[in-house]
MIPAGU-391129 format. One record per residue (C-alpha): x, y, z; residue number from 1. Coordinates in steps of 0.001 Angstrom, whole numbers, plus 500000, padded with zeros to 6 digits. Layout:
# MIPAGU-391129
+--------+--------+--------+-----+
!     c1 !     c2 !     c3 !  nr !
+--------+--------+--------+-----+
!      X !      Y !      Z ! NUM !
...
+--------+--------+--------+-----+
//
This chain:
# MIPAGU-391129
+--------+--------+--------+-----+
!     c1 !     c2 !     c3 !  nr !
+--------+--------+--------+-----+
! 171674 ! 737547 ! 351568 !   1 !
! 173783 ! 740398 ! 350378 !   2 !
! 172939 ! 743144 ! 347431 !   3 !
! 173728 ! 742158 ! 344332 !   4 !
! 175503 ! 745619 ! 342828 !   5 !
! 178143 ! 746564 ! 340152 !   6 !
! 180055 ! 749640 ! 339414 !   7 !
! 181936 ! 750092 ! 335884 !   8 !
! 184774 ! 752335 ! 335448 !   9 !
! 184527 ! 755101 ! 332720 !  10 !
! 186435 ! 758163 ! 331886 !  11 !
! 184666 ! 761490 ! 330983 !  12 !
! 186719 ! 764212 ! 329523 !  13 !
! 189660 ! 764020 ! 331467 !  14 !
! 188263 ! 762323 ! 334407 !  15 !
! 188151 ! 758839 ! 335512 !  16 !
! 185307 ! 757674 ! 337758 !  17 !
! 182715 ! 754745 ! 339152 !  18 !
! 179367 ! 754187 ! 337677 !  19 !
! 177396 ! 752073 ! 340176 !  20 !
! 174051 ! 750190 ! 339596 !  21 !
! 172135 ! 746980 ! 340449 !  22 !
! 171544 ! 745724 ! 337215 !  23 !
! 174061 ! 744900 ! 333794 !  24 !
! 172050 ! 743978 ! 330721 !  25 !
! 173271 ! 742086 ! 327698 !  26 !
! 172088 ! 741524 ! 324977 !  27 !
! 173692 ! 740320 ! 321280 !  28 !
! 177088 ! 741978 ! 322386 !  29 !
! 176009 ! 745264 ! 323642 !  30 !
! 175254 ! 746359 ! 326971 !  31 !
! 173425 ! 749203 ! 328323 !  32 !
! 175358 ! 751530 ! 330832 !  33 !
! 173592 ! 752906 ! 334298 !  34 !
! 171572 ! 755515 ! 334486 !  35 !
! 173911 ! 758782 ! 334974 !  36 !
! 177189 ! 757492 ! 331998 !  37 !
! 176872 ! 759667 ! 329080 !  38 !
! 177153 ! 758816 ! 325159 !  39 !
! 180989 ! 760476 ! 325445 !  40 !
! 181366 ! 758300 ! 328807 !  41 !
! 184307 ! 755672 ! 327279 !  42 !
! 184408 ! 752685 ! 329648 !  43 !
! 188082 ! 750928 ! 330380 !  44 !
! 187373 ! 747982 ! 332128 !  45 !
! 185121 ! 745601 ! 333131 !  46 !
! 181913 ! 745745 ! 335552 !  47 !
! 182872 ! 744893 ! 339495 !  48 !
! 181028 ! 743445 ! 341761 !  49 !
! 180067 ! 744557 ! 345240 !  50 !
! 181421 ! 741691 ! 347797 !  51 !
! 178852 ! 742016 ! 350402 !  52 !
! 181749 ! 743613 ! 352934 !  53 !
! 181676 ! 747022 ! 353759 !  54 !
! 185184 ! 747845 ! 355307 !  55 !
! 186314 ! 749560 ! 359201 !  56 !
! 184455 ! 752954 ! 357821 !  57 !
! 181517 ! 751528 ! 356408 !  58 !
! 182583 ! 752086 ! 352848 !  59 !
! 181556 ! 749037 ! 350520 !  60 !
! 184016 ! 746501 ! 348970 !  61 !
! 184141 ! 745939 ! 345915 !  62 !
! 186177 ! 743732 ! 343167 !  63 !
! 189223 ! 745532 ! 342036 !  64 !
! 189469 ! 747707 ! 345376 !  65 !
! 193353 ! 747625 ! 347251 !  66 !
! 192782 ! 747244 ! 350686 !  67 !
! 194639 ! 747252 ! 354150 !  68 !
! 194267 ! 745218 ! 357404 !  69 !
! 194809 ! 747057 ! 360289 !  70 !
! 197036 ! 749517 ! 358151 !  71 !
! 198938 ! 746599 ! 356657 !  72 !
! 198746 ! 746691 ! 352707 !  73 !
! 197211 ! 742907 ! 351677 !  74 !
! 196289 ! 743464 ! 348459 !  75 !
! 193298 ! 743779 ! 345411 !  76 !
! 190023 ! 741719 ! 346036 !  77 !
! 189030 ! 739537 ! 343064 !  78 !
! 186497 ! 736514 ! 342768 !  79 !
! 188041 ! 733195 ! 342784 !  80 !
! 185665 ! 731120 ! 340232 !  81 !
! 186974 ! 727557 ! 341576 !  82 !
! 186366 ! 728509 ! 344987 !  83 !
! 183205 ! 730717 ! 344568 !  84 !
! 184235 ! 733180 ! 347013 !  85 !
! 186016 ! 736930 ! 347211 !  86 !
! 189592 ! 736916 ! 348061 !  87 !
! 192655 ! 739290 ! 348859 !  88 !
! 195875 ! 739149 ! 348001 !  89 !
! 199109 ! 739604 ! 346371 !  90 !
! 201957 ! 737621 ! 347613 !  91 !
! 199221 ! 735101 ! 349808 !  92 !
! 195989 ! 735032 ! 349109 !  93 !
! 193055 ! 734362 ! 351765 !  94 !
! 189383 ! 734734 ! 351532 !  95 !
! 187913 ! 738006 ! 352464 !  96 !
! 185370 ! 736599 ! 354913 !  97 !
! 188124 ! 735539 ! 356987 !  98 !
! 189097 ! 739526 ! 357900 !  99 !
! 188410 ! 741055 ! 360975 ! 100 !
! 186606 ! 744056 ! 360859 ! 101 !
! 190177 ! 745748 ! 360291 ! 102 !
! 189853 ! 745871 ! 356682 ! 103 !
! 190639 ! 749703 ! 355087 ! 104 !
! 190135 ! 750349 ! 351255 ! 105 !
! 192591 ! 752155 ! 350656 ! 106 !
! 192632 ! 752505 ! 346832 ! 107 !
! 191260 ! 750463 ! 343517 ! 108 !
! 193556 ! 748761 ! 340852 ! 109 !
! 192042 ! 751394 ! 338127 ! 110 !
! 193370 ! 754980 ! 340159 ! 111 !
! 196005 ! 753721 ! 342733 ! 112 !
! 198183 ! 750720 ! 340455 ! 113 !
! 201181 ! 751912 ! 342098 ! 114 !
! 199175 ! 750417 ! 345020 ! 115 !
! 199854 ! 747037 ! 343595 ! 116 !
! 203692 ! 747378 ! 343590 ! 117 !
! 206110 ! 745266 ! 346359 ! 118 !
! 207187 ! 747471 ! 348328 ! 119 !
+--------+--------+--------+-----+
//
């Protein structure tokens, strides 16, 4: 069974960055951010999950990350609702349990869009 983590992006000052934690709370429209974010801390987008895949270097994989196969660009991983599962792509989309153990982050869609460009 695999861990069950988030991270959110928020900027600070000038700074973006990654809060991570296990648990996101809700509750009448508000939620409560990690231990570590700060009252200034402005978040810009929405909580992403941890896929259970850690890529070639050991580095996890989460939703929102741009990744490479075997130094080939593929694409952003999101979760496809209809078919429960974490995918990849851009131009062709395949789940990301199919990977070898080639897969690279190389990026996220929040710090590297250009990332997301055809080449």
């Amino acid at each position: 069974m695999r861990e069950i983590k988030f991270r959110i992006p928020v900027t600070s000052y000038a700074t973006k960055k990654f809060l991570y934690f296990e648990r996101w709370s809700a509750h009448h429209c508000c939620f409560f951010l990690p231990q570590g974010a700060r009252s200034n801390d402005n978040v810009y987008g929405e909580d992403e999950q941890y896929t259970g895949f850690n890529d070639k270097n050991g580095r996890e994989i989460y939703e929102g990350d741009v990744v490479a196969n075997f130094g080939r660009r593929m694409g952003a991983v999101f979760y496809n609702q209809s078919m429960t599962a974490f995918w990849v792509g851009a131009k062709e989309w395949m789940p990301l349990s199919e990977y070898d153990n080639g897969l690279e982050v190389i990026g996220n869609i929040h710090e590297n869009p250009e990332l997301l460009k055809e080449e």
